[in-house]
Residue frames relative to the residue before (quaternion, step in Angstrom):
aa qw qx qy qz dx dy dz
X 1.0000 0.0000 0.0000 0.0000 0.00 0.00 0.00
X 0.6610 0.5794 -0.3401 0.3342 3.61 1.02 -0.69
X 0.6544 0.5090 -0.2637 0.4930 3.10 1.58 -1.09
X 0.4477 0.6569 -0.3177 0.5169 3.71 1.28 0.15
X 0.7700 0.2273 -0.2690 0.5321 3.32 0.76 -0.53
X 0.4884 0.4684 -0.6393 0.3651 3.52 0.90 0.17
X 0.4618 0.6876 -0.4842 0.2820 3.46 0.81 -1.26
X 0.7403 0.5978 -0.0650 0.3006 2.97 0.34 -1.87
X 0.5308 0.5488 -0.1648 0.6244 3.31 1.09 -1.63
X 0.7344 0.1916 -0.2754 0.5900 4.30 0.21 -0.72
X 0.4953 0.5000 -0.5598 0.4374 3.60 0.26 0.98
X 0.8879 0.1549 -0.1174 0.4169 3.11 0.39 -0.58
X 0.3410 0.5040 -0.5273 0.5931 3.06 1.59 1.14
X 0.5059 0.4946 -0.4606 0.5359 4.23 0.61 -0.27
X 0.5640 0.7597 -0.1778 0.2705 3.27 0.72 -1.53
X 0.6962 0.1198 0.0027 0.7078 3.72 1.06 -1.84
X 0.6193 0.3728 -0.5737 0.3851 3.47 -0.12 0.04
X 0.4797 0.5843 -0.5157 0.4032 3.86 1.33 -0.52
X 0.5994 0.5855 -0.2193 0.4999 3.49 0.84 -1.56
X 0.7376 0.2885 -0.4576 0.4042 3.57 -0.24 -0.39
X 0.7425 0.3919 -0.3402 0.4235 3.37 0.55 -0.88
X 0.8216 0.1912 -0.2512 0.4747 3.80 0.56 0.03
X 0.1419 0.7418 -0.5858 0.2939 4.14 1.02 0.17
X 0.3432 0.8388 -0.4145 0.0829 3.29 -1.02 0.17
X 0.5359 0.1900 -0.3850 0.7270 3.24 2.08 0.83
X 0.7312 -0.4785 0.3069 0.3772 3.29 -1.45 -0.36
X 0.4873 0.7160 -0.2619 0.4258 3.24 1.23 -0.55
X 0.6370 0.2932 -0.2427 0.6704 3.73 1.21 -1.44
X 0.7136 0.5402 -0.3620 0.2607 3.92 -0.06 -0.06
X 0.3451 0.6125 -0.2088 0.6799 2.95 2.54 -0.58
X 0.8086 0.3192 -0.2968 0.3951 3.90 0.52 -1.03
X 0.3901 0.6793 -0.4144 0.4633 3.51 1.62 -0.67
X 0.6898 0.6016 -0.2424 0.3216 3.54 0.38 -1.70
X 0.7012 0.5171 -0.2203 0.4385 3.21 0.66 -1.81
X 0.6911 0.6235 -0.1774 0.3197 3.75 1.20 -1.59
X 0.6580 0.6216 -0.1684 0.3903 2.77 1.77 -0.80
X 0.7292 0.4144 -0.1392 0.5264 2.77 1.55 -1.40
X 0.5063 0.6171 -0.3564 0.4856 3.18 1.14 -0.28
X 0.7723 0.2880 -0.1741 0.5388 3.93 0.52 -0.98
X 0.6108 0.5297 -0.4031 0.4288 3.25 1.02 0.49
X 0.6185 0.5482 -0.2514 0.5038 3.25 0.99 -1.31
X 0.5660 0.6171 -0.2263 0.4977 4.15 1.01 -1.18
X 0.7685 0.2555 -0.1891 0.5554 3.71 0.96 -1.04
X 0.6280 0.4143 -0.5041 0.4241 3.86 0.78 0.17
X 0.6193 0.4926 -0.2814 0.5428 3.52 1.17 -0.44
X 0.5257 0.4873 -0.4505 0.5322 3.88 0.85 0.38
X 0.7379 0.5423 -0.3007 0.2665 3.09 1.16 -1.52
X 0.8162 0.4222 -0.2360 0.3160 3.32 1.49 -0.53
X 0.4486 0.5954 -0.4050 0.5294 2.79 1.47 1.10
X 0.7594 0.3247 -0.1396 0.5463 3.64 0.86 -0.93
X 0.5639 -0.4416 0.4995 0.4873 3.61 -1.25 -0.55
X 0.3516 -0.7736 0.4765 0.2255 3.24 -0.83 0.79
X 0.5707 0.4153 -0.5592 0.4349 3.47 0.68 0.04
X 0.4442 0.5322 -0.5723 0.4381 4.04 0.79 0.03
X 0.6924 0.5436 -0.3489 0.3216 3.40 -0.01 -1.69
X 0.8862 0.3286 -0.1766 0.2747 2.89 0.43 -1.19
X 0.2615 0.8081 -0.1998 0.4886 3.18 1.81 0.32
X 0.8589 0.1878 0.0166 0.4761 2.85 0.29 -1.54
X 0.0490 0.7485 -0.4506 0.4840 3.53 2.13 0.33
X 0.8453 0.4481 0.0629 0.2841 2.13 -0.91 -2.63
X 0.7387 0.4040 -0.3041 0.4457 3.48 0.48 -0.56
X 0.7308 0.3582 -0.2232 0.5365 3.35 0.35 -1.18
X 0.7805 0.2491 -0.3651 0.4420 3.85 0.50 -0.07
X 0.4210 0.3192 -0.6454 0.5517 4.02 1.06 1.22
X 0.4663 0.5442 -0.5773 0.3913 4.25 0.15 -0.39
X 0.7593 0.5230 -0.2036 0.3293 3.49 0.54 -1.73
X 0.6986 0.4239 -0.2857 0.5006 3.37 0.73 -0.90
X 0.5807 0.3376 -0.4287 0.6042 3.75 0.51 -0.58
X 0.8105 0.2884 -0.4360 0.2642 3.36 -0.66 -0.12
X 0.2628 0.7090 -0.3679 0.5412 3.33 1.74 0.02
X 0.6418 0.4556 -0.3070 0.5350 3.41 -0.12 -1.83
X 0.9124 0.2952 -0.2537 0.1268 3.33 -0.31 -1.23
X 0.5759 0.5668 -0.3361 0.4838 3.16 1.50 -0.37
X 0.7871 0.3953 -0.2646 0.3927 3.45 0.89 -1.36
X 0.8127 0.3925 -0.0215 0.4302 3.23 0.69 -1.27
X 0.1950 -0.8962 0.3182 0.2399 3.59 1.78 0.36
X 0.1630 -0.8127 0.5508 -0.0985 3.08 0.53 1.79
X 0.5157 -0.5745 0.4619 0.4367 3.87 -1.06 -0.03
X 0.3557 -0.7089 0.5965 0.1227 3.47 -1.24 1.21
X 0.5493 0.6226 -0.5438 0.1220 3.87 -0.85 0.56
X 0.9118 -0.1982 0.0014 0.3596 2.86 -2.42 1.30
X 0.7462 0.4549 -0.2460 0.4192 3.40 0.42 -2.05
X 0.6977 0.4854 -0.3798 0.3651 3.76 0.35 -0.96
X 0.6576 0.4710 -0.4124 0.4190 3.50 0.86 -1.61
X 0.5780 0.6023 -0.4115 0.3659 3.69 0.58 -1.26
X 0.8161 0.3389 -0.3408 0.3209 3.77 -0.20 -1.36
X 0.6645 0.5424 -0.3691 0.3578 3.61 1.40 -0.74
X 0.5193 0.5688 -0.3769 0.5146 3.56 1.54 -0.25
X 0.7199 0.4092 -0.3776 0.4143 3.73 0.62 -0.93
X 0.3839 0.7399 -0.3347 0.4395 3.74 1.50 -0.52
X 0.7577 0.3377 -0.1232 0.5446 3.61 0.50 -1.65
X 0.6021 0.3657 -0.4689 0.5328 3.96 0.68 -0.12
X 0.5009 0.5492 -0.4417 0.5024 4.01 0.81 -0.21
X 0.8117 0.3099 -0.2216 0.4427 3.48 0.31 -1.23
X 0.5240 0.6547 -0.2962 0.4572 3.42 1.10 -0.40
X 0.6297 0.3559 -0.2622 0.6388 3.74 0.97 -1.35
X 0.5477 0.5522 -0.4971 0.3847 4.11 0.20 -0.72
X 0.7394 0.4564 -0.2540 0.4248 3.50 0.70 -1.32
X 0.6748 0.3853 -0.3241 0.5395 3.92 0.83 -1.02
X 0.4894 0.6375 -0.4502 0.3892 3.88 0.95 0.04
X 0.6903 0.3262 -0.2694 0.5869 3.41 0.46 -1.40
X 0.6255 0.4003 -0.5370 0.4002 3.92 -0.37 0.12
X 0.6374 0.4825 -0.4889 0.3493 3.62 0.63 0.01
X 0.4043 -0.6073 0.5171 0.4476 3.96 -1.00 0.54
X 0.5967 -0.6104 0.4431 0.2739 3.09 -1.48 -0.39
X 0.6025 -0.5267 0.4522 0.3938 3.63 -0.54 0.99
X 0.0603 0.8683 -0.3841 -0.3081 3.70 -0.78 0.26
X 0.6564 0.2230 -0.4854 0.5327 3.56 -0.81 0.95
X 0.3888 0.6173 -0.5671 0.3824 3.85 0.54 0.60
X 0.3754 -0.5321 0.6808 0.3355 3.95 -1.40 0.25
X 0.2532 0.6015 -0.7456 0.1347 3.56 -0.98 1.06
């Protein structure tokens, strides 16, 4: 369930950065607000379950994936090789971050 709300938590981080960059009555600046707090509050409560440099990792990751692909669907940004590529290596980063923390630790090893 925790990893759900990160999920979640980078929804509505795609969400207000959408909003900052295009807000533009009071109503979208009211939703910007809500997105914020919302995808904030979701990642401090992840954080105290998980490691937080994960959480926040995989945040960060999956909500820059989101927004470029945002850009590109909504706002027909430019599509090419180099972009599609790094946001795919991104998600195999955020992907391995996630199959990382399910391992236990080694014990008397330095992990």
């Amino acid at each position: 369930m925790t990893w759900f709300s990160i999920i979640i938590a980078s929804i509505f981080e795609v969400l207000w950065v959408i909003g900052l960059k295009h807000a533009s009555t009071p109503l979208e600046w009211g939703g910007t607000l809500i997105a914020i707090a919302v995808s904030f509050y979701l990642l401090i409560a992840a954080g105290n379950k998980l490691p937080v440099g994960t959480v926040y990792a995989v945040f960060v990751g999956l909500g820059t994936a989101g927004t470029v692909l945002s850009d590109i669907v909504l706002f027909n940004a430019s599509v090419s090789f180099s972009k599609i590529f790094l946001i795919s290596t991104l998600l195999v980063g955020v992907i391995g971050l996630k199959l990382l923390e399910n391992e236990k630790p080694q014990r008397g090893g330095t992990q």
